[in-house]
MDAnalysis code that builds the backbone (N, CA, C; Angstrom):
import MDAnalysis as mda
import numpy as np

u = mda.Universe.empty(450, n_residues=150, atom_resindex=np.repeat(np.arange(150), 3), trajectory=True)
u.add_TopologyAttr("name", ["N", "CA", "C"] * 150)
u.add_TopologyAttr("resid", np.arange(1, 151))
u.add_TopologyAttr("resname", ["UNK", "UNK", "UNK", "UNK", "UNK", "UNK", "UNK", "UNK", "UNK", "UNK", "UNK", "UNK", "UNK", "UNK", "UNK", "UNK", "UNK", "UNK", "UNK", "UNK", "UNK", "UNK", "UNK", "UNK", "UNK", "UNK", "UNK", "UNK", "UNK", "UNK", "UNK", "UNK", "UNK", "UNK", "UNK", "UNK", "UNK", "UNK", "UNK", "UNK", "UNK", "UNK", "UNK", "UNK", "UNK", "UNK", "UNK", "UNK", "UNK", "UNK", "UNK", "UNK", "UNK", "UNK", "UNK", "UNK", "UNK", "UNK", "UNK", "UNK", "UNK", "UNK", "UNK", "UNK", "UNK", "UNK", "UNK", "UNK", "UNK", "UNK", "UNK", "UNK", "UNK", "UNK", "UNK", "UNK", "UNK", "UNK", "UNK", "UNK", "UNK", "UNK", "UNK", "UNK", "UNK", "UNK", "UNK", "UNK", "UNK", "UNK", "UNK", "UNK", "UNK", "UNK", "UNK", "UNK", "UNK", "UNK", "UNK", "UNK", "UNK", "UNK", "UNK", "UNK", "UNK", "UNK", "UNK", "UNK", "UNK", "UNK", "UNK", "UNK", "UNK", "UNK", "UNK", "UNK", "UNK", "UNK", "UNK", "UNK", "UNK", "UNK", "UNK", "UNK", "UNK", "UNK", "UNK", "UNK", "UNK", "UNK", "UNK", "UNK", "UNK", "UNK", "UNK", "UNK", "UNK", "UNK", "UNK", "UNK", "UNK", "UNK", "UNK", "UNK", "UNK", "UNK", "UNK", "UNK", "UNK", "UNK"])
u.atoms.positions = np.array([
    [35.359, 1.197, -5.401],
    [34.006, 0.749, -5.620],
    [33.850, 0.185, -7.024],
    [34.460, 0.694, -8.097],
    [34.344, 0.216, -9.208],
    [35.087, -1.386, -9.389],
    [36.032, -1.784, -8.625],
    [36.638, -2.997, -8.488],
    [35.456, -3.726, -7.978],
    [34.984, -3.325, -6.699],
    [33.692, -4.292, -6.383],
    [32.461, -4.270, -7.203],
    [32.136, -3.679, -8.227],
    [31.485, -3.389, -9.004],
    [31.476, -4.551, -10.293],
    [32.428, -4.944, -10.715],
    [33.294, -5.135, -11.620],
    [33.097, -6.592, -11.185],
    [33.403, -6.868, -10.117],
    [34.044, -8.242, -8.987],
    [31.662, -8.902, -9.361],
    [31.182, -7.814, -8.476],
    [29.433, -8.152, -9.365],
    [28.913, -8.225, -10.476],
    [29.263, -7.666, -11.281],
    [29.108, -8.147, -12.722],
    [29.625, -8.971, -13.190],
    [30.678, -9.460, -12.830],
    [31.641, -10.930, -13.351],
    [30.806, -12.181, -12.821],
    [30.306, -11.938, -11.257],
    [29.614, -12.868, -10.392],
    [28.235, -13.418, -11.276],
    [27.299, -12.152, -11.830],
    [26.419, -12.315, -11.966],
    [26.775, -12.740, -13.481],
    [27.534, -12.205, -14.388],
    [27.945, -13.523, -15.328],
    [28.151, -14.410, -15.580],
    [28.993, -14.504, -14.454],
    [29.085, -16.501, -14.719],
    [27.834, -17.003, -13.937],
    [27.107, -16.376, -12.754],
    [25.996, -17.258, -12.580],
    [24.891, -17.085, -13.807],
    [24.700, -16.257, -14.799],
    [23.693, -16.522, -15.995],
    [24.130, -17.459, -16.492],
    [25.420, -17.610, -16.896],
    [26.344, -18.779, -17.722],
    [26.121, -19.955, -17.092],
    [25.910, -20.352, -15.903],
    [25.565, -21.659, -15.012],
    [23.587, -22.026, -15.161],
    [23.471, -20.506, -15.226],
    [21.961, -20.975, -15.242],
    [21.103, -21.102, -16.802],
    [21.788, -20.612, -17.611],
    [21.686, -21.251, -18.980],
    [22.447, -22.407, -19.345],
    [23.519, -23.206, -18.887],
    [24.214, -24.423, -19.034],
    [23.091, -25.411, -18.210],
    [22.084, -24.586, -17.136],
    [21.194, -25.717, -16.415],
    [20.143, -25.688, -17.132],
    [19.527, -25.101, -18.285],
    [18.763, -25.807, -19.044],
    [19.173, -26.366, -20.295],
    [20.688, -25.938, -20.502],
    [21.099, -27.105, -21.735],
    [21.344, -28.681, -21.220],
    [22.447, -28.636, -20.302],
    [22.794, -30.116, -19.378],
    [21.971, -29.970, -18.223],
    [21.367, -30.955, -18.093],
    [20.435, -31.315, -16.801],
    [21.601, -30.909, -15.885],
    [21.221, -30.321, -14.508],
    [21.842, -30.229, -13.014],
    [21.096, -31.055, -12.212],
    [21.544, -31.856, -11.353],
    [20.497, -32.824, -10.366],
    [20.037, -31.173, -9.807],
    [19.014, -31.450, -8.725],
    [18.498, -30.210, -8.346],
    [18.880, -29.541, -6.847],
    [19.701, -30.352, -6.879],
    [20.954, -30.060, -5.389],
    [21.905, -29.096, -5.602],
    [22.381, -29.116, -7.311],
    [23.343, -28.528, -7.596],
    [22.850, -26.797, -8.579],
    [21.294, -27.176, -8.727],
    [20.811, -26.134, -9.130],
    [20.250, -25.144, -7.485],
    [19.773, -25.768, -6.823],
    [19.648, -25.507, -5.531],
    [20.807, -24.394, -4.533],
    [21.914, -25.355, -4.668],
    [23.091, -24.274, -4.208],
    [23.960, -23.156, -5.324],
    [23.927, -23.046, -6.241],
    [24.209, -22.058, -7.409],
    [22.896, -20.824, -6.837],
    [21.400, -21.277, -6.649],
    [20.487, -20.311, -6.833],
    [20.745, -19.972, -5.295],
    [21.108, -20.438, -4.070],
    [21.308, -19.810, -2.702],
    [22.543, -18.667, -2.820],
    [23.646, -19.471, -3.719],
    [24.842, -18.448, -4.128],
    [24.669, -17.466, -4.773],
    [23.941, -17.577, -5.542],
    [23.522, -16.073, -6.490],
    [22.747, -15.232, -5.118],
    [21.425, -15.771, -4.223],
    [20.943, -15.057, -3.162],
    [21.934, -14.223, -2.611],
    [22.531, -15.441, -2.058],
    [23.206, -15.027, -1.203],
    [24.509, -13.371, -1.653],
    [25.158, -13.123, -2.816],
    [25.559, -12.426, -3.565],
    [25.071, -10.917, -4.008],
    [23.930, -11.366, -3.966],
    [22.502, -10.197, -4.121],
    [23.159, -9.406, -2.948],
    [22.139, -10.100, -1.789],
    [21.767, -9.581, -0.607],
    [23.167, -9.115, -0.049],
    [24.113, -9.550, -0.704],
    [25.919, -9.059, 0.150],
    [25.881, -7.985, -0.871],
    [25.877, -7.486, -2.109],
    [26.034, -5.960, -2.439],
    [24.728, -5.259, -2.029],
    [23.758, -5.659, -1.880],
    [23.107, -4.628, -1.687],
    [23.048, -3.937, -0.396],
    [23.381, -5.006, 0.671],
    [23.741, -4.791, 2.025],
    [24.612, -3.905, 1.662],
    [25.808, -4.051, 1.153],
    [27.236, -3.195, 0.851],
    [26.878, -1.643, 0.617],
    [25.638, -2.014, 0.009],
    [25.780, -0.247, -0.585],
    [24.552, 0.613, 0.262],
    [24.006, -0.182, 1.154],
    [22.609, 0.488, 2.007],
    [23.862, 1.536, 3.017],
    [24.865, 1.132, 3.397],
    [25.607, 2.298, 4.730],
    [25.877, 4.160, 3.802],
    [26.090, 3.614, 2.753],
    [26.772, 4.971, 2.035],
    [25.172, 5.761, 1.345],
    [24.203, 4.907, 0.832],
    [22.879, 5.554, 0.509],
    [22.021, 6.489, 1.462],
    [22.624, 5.360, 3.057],
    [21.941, 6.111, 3.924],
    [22.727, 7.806, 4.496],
    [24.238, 7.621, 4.063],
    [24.953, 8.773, 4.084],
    [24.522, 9.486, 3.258],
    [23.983, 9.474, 2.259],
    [24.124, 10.487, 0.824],
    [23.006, 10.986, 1.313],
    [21.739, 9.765, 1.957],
    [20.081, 10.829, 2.117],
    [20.189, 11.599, 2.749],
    [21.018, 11.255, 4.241],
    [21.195, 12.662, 5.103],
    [21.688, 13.626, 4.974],
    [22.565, 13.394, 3.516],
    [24.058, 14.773, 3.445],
    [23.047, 15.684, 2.830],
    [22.124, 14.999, 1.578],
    [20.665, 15.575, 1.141],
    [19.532, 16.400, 1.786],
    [19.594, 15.845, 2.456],
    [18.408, 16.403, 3.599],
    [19.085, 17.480, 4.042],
    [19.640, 17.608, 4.773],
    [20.490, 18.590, 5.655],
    [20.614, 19.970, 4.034],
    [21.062, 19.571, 3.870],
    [21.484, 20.454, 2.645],
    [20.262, 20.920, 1.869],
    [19.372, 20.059, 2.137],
    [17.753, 20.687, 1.520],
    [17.273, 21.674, 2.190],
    [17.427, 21.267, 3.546],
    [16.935, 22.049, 4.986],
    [17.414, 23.105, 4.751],
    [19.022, 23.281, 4.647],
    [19.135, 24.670, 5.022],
    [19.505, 25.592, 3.986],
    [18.857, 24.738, 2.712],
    [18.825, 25.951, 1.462],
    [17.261, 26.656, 1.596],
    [16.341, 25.314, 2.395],
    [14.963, 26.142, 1.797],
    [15.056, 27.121, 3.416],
    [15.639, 26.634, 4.185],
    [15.869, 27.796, 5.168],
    [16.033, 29.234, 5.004],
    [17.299, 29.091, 4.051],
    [18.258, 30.548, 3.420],
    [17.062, 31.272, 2.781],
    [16.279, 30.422, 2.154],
    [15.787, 30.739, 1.132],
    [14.299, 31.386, 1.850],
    [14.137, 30.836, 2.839],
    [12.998, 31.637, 3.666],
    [13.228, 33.247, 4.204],
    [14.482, 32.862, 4.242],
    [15.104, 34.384, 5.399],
    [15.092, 35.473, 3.854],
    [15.760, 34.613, 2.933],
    [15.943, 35.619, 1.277],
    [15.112, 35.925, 1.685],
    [13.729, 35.405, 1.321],
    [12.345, 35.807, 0.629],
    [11.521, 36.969, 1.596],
    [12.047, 36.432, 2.984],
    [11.157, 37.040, 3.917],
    [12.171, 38.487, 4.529],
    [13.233, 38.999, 3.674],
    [14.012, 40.039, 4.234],
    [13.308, 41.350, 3.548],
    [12.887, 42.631, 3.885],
    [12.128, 43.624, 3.247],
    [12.916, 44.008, 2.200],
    [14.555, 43.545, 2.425],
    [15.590, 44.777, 1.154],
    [16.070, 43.810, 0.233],
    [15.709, 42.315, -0.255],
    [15.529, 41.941, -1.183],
    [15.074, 42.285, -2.086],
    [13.506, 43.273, -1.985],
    [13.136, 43.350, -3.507],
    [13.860, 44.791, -3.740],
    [14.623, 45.299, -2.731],
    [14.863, 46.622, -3.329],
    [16.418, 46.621, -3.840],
    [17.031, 45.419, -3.512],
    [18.257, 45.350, -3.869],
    [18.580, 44.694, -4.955],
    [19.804, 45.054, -5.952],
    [20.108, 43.980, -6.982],
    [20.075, 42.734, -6.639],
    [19.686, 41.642, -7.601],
    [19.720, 40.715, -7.412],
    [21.035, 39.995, -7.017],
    [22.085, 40.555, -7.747],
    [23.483, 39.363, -7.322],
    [23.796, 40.262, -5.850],
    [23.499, 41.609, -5.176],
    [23.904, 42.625, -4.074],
    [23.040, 41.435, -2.919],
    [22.047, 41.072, -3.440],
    [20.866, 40.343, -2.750],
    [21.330, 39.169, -1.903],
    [21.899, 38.235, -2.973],
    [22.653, 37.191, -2.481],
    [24.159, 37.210, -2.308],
    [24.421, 38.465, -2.123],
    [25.669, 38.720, -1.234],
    [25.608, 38.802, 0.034],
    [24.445, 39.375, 0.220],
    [24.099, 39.858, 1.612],
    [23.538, 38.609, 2.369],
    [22.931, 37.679, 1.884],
    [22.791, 36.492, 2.394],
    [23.138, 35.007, 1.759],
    [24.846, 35.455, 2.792],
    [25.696, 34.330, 2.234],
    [25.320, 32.684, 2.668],
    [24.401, 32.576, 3.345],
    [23.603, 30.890, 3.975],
    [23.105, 30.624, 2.928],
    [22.166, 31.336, 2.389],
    [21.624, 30.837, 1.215],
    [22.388, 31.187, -0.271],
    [23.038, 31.485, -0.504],
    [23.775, 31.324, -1.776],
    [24.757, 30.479, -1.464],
    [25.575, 29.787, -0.090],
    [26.165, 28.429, -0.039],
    [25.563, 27.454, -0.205],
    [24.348, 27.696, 0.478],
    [23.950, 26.237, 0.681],
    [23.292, 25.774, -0.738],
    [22.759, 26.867, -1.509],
    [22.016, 26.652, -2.660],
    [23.370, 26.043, -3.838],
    [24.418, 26.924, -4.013],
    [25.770, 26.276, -4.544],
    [26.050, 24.804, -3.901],
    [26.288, 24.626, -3.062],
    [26.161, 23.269, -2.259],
    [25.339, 22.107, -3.172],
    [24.186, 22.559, -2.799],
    [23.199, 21.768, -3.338],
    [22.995, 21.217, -4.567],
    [23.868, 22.700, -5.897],
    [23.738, 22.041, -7.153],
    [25.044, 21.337, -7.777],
    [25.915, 21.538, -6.517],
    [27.405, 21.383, -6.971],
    [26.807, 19.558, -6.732],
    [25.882, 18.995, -5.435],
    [25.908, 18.075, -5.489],
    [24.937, 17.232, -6.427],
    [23.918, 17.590, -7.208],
    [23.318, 17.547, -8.151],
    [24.435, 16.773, -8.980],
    [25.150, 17.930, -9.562],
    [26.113, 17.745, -10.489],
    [26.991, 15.852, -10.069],
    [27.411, 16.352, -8.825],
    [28.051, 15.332, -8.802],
    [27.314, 13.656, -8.531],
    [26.219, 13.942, -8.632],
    [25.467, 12.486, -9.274],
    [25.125, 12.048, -7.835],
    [24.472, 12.988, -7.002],
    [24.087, 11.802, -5.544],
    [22.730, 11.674, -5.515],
    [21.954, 12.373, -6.634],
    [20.621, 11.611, -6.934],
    [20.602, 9.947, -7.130],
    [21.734, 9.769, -8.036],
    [21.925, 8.475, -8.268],
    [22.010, 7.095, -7.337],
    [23.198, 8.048, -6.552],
    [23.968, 7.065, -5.217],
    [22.710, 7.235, -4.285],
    [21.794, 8.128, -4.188],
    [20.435, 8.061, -3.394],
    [19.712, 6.489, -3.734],
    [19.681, 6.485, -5.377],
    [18.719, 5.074, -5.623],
    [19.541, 4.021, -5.816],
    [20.590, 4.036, -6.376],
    [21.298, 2.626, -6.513],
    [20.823, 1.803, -6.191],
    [20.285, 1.585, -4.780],
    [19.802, -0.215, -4.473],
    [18.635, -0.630, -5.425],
    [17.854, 0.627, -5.855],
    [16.566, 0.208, -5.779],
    [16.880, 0.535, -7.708],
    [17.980, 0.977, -8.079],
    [18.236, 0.415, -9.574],
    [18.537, -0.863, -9.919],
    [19.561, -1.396, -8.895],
    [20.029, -2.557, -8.939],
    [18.804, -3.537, -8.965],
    [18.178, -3.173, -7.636],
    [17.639, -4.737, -7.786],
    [15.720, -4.634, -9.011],
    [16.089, -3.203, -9.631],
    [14.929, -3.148, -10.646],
    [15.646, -4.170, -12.053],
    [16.782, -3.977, -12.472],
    [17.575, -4.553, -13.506],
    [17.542, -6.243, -13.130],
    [17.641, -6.590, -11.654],
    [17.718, -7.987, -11.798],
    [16.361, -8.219, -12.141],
    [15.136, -7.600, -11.149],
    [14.263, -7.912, -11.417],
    [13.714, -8.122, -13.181],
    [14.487, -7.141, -13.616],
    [14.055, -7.409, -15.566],
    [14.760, -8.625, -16.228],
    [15.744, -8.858, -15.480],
    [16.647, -10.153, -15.766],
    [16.018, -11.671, -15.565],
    [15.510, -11.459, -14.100],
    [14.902, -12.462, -13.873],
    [13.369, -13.089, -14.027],
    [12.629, -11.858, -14.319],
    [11.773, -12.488, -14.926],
    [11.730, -13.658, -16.127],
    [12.921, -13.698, -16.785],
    [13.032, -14.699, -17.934],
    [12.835, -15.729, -17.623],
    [13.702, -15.728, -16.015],
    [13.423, -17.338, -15.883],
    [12.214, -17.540, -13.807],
    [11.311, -16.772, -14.437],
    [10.335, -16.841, -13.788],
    [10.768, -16.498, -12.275],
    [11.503, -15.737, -11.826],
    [12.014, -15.257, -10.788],
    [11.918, -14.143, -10.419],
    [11.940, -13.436, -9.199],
    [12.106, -12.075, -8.959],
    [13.373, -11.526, -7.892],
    [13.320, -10.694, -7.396],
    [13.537, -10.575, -5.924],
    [13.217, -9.365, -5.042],
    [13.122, -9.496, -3.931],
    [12.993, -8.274, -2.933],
    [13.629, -6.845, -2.909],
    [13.142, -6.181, -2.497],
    [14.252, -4.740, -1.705],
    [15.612, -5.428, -1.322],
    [15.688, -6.436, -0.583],
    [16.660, -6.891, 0.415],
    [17.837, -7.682, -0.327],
    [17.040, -8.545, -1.615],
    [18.373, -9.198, -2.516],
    [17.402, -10.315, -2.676],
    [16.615, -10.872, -1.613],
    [15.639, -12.139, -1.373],
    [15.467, -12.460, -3.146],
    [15.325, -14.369, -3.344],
    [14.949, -14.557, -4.773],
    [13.408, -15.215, -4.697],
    [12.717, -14.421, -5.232],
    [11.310, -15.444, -4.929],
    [10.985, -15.679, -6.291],
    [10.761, -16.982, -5.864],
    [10.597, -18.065, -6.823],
    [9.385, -18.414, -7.448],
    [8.719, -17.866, -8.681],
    [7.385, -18.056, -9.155],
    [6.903, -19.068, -9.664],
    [5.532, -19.514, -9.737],
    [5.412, -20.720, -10.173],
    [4.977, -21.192, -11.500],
    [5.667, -22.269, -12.283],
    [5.751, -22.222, -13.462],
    [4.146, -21.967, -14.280],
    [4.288, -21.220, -15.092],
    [2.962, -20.559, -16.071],
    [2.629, -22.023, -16.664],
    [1.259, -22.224, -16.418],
    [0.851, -23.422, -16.974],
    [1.150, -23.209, -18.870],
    [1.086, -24.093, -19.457],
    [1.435, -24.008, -21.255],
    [-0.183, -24.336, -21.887],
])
């Protein structure tokens, strides 16, 4: 992933480098035209790329939410919790001290992150492109604003 990563940031470099060379040297507007479908088009192919594995990470999330606040119902709602040590406590109910370990082991390992990715990505272009009066969608889409009168 970091190769394709790598492979998008190079992409989206040289297309800034094309789209600052198009306001130093004029581009007829055919050739500014297909550069700005290629950059679209580029968008919408990583972000597509990374929607199959986000939608893996929400469910691995969910599931794993479910059945900590589950554990965590049966903890709360067992009568010999409050009379037992606390670490004797969560010995005795090993669902919820996995699933709760589970849960922060995945914390740790950063799938809050891999949860938002798309919607980091396309916040950064969006800060990018406002410069040159542009935005884009959830989806990668570039919509095109209209020039601020002077």
């Amino acid at each position: 992933m970091n190769w394709y990563k790598l492979k998008f940031d190079l992409y989206i470099s040289d297309t800034a480098v094309k789209i600052v060379r198009s306001k130093l040297v004029k581009m007829n507007s055919v050739d500014q035209t297909e550069d700005l479908k290629a950059f679209e088009r580029r968008i919408m192919e990583y972000i597509s790329f990374l929607q199959p594995s986000t939608s893996r990470w929400r469910i691995i999330l969910i599931i794993v939410s479910v059945c900590t606040a589950t554990g965590a119902w049966l903890w709360l709602m067992d009568p010999n919790t409050s009379r037992e040590p606390f670490l004797k406590s969560l010995w005795l109910h090993p669902f919820f001290t996995f699933s709760s370990v589970i849960l922060i082991l995945l914390f740790f390992a950063g799938i809050h992150k891999r949860i938002v990715a798309p919607s980091i990505i396309v916040g950064r272009l969006q800060t990018v492109l406002e410069d040159y009066n542009m935005s884009c969608d959830e989806s990668g889409r570039l919509i095109l604003r209209p020039r601020p009168e002077n």
